[in-house]
N, C-alpha and C positions, 0 to 999 in steps of 0.2 A: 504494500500500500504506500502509495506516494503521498510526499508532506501536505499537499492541496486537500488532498482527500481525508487524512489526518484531519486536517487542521477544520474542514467543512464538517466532519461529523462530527468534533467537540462544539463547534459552533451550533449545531442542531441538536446539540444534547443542551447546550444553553436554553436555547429559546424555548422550549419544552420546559424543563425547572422554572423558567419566566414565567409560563403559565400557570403551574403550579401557585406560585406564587401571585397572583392575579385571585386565583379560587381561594386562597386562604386569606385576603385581603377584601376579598366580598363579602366573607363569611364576616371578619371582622367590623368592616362597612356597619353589617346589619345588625353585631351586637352593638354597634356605639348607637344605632339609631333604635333600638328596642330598651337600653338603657333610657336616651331621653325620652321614648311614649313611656316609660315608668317612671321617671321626674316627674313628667307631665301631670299623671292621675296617679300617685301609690295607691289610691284605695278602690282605683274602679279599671286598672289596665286590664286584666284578665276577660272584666265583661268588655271591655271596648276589642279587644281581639274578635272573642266570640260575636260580636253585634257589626263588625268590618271584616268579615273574611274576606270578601272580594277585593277590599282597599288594602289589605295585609298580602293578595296574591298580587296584583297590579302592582305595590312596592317593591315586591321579592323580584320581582320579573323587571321591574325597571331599573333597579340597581343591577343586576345580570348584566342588561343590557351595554349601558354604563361601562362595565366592569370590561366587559367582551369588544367594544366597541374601541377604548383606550388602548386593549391590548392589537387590535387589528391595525390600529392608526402605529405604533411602532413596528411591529412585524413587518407592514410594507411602507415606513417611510421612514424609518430610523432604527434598523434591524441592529445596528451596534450598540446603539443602545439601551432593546433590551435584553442583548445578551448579556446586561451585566447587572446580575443581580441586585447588587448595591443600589444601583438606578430607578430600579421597581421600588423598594423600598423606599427608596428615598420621597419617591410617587406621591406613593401613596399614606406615609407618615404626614405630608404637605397637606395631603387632601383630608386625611380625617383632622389632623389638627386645626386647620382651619373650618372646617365643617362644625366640630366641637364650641373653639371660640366663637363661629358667629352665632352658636344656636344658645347657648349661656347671657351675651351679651343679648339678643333678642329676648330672650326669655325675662330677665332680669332686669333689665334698662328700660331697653325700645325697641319694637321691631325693628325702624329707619338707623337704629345706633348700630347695626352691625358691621362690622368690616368685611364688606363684601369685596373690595380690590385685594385684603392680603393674600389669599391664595395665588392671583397672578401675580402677583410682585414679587411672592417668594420664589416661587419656578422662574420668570426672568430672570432673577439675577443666579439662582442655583442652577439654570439648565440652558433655555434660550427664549428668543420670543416668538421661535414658531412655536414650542410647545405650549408656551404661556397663553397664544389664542383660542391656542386649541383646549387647552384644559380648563381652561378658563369657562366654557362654554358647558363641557362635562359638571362643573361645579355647577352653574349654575343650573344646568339639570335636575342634579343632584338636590338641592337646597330649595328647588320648587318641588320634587316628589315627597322629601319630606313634610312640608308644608302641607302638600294637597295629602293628602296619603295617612299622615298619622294625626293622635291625637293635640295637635299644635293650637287647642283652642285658647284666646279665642278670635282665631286670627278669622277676618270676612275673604269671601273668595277676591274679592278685589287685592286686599291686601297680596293676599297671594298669589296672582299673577303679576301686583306691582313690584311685589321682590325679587322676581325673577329678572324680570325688563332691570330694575336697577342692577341689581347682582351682575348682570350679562354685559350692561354699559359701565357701569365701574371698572372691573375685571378688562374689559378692552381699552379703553381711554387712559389705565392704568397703566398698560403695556405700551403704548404708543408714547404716555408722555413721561417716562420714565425706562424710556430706551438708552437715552444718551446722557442718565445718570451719572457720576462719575464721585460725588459725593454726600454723606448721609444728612448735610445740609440741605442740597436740593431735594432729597428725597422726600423731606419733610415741605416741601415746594410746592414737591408734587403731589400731595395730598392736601393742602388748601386749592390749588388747582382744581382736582377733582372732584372739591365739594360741588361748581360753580353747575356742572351737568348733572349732575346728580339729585343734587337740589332742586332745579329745574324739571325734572320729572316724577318728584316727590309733592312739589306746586300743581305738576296737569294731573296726576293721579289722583289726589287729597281734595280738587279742584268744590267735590259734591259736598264734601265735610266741612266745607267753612259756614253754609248756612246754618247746620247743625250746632257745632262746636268749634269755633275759632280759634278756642286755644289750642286744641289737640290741633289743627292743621300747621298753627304756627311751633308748635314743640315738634311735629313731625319732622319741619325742615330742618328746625335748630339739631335736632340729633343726627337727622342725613348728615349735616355738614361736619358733627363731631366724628360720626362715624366715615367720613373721610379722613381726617385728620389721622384716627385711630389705626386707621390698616397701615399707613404710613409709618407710623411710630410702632406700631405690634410688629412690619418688619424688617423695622432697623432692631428692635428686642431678639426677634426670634433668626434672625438672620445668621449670626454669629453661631450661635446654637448649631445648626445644621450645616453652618463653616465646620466645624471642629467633630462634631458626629458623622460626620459622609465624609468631611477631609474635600470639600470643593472648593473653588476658584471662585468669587468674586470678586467685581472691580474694586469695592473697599478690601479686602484683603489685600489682593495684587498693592493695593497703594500703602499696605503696611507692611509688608515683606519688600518693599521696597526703598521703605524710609532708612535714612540712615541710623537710627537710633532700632533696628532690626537687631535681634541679639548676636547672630552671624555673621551680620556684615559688621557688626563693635568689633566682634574678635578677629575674623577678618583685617579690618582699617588696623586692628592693634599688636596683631601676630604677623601677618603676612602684606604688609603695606605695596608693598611692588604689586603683588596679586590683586588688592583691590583698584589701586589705579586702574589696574588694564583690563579691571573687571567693570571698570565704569567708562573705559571709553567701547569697549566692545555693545555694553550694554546698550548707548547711544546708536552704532552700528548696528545690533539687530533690532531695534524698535524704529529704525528708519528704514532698515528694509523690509519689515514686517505691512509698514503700512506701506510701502512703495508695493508688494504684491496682494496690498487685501487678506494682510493676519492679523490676529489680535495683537496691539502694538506695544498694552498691557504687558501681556502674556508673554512677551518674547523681552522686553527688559528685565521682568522679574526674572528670569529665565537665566539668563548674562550674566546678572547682578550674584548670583548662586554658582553657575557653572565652573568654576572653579575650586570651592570652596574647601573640596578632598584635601586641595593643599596644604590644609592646616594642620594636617597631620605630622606633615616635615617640611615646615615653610621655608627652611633655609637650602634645602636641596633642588631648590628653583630659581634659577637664572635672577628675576627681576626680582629676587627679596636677599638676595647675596650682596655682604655690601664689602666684599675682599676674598678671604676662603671658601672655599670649592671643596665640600666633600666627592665630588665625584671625581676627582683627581688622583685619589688615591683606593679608590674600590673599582673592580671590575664593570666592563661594561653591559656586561650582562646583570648585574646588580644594578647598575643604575638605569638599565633600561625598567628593571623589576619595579626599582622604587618609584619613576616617571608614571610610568602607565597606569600605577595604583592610584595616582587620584582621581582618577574618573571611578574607579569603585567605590575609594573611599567618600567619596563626593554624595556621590547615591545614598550609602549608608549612613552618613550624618545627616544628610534631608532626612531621611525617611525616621528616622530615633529622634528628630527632632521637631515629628509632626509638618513638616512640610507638604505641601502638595505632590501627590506623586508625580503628575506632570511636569515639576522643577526638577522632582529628582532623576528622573527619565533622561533630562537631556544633560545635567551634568555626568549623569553613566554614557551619553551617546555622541558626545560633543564631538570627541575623536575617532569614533565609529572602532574600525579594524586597520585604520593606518600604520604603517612603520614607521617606526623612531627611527628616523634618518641619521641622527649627528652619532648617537650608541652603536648603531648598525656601520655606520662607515668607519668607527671607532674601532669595532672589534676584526673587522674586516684586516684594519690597517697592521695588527697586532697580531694574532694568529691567521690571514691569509683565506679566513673559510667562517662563515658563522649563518645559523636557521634563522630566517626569518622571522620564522612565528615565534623565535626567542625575543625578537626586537617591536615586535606588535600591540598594541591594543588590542584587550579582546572584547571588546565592544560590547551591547551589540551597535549596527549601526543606525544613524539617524531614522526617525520611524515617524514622525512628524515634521512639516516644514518647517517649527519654530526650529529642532534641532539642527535641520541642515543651515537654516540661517545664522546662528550661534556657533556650527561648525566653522563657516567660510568665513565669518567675522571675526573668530577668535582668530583664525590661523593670519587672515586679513591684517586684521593689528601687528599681531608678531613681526609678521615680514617685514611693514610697512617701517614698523618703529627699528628694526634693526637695519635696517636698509639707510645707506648715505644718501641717496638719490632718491626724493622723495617729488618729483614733479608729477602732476598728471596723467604723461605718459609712461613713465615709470610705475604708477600706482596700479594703469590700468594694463598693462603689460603683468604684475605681480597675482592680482586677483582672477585674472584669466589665465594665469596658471595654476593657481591656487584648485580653480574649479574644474579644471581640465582636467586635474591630477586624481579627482575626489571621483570625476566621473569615470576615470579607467579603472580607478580601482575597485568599481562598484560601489563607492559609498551612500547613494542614491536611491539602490535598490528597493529597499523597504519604507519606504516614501512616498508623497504622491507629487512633490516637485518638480514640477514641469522646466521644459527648456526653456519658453518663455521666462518662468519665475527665475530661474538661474541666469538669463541676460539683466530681466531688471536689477535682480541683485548684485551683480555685478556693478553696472552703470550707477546704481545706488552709492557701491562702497566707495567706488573713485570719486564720488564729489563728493562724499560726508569724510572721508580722509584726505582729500587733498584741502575741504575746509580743517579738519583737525592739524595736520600737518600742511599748515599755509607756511609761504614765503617770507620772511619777514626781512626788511633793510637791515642793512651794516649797519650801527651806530659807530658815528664819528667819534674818535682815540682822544676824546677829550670830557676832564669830568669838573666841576663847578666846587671852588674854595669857597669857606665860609662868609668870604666878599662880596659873593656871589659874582666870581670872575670865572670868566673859561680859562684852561690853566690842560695844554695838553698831555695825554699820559705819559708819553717818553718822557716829558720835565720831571714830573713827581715821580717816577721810578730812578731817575739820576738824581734827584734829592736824597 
């Protein structure tokens, strides 16, 4: 059996557990929602089952549906997705807990108080905004069968087809205007934002009840608009939570794994200082090539800023953190090819002990892929006459996402560049187009889905963000200013 055929039936042993797991989270669905019809009446649930059997089958069957429906929308349009457990879970943890909060806060408050946007907001930033519309939608399905269906008195049918219409316009408007989020200030922006439509269909709904009761119509909107606010702030609350229990990516994370005050990058700046420089001008190189080919531009600094970090294991056995002695001058080259290539594992291993994203840790294991250590390799060549390669190599694996091939070619980018006397334009872009020339014979590509196109922009990318890094700068004139503030040239005051 060949590795395709391997690797396609682990995958369909995935997707299958995926489902699995779908049926034990329906099950679960219906005890959280048999719990609140027993909030609802402790003393009279029993007879309200027996007296709704048809409204208790029409519930059963439309959470199924629900359930079946979620699971077919990743099967065929995000099948990696859910091959991975973790991601279901994660789902669906989202979905009941927000089902819970809004059904507590409705219960307890207001109808209109509940935070019908925090379910999409939390999936936006935990997953994406295509799923955020989509599930979005699911909820509010969701959140109207409970309504119609169980004992939720004593809510009028009106109300409950106007929570859904809200719930439904929330949950999208929330997605839209809290796309290009970037901090937990705006976030909270965006939830007086969303009160303004929200509200507005709380006013043509409520429309019949001002003759009746004025104040309830005006308490309704007033809590619409709290309950905007509140999905906002529930999740910037709950947000972090499901950072650190799933271990995901957010753009507020990304921007705190990448503050200087990061506890890796301290020891970093304070153990291995050469390494962080070149870890901050790389990092500038793959967040410019990132957004030159349409990647997270996030995602690929944080990524830089880390990629390196293994070195802190033996910070002084690396070139830019040496500031005189050279342990590899006196151990073999095979030893110090040994010791070189270990920081791409040990890199991996201190993300990963240190709660990092695996996606950081990924690509400081893959930044060097399966290259050969050239200067070890021609070292030992020079000295015994004959040496294995795969003594002098990285054992990868190799880049496996475009962030890593970008962080590849930038790091090695830098190097060259900054070791190099000749640092003009044409110099740079002659360097980088060997750089990727070298990466592509050697297959480092392979497990990727980096296209030639992205391999030219990035290319054309690093020549002008390093020939801005390394610009040209004038001679200053051999003359420096006495306390007379006289010009006073240097040959005089070195003959003084």
């Amino acid at each position: 059996m060949n590795k395709n055929a391997l690797l396609g039936k682990q995958h369909q042993r995935r997707l299958v557990g995926s489902g699995f797991l779908f049926l034990l989270f329906y099950v679960a669905i219906l005890l959280v929602i048999f719990l609140m019809t027993l909030i609802n009446d402790p003393l009279h649930w029993m007879q309200y089952f027996k007296d709704n059997v048809w409204n208790v089958v029409a519930l059963l069957a439309s959470v199924f549906f629900l359930c079946a429906i979620v699971y077919f929308y990743y099967y065929f349009e995000e099948t990696e997705f859910l091959a991975k457990a973790g991601n279901v879970v994660l789902v669906f943890s989202l979905l009941i807990v927000s089902t819970v909060v809004c059904y507590a806060l409705g219960r307890y408050v207001h109808l209109y108080f509940r935070p019908y946007a925090l379910f999409a907001l939390l999936v936006l930033f935990l997953c994406n905004r295509r799923q955020a519309l989509f599930l979005n939608f699911i909820f509010s399905v969701l959140i109207f069968v409970i309504d119609l269906f169980t004992n939720a008195a004593p809510l009028a049918i009106v109300d409950v087809y106007s929570s859904f219409m809200i719930c439904f316009a929330s949950g999208t408007f929330a997605v839209f205007l809290a796309g290009d989020v970037k901090t937990r200030f705006r976030l909270v922006l965006v939830g007086a934002a969303l009160s303004v439509p929200t509200a507005v269909l709380v006013l043509l709904f409520k429309i019949p009840a001002i003759r009746e009761d004025w104040i309830d119509y005006v308490s309704a909107v007033g809590f619409r608009i709290l309950g905007s606010f509140t999905s906002a702030v529930l999740a910037l609350a709950l947000l972090p939570v499901f950072e650190t229990v799933f271990n995901r990516l957010t753009v507020f994370r990304l921007r705190e794994l990448t503050s200087t005050n990061a506890a890796l990058l301290v020891r970093l700046q304070k153990e291995a200082p050469g390494t962080f420089n070149h870890s901050l001008i790389v990092a500038y190189l793959a967040e410019t090539c990132a957004v030159a080919i349409g990647e997270n531009a996030e995602l690929a600094r944080a990524a830089a800023y880390y990629h390196d970090v293994g070195k802190l294991k033996q910070p002084d056995c690396f070139t830019e953190n040496q500031t005189g002695y050279n342990l590899h001058n006196e151990i073999t080259p095979e030893l110090s090819a040994d010791i070189i290539r270990s920081h791409a594992r040990d890199g991996y291993e201190l993300l990963i002990s240190n709660h990092l994203p695996k996606i950081i840790a990924d690509v400081a294991r893959e930044h060097h892929g399966t290259l050969p250590i050239k200067y070890f390799y021609n070292k030992a060549i020079s000295f015994s006459g004959d040496a294995d390669i795969k003594d002098f190599s990285y054992l990868g694996p190799k880049p496996r996402t475009k962030i890593a091939a970008i962080v590849m070619i930038a790091d090695a980018a830098e190097a060259a560049t900054r070791a190099s006397a000749d640092r003009s334009p044409a110099s740079v872009e002659k360097c980088c187009r060997s750089i990727i020339a070298e990466r592509m014979d050697l297959d480092q590509f392979d497990e990727c889905d980096v296209t030639m196109r992205d391999l030219t922009t990035i290319k054309q990318t690093l020549v002008e963000a390093l020939s801005g890094v390394h610009h040209h700068r004038v001679k200053y004139p051999p003359i420096k200013f006495n306390r007379n503030k006289e010009a006073v040239r240097m040959e005089d005051v070195q003959d003084d």
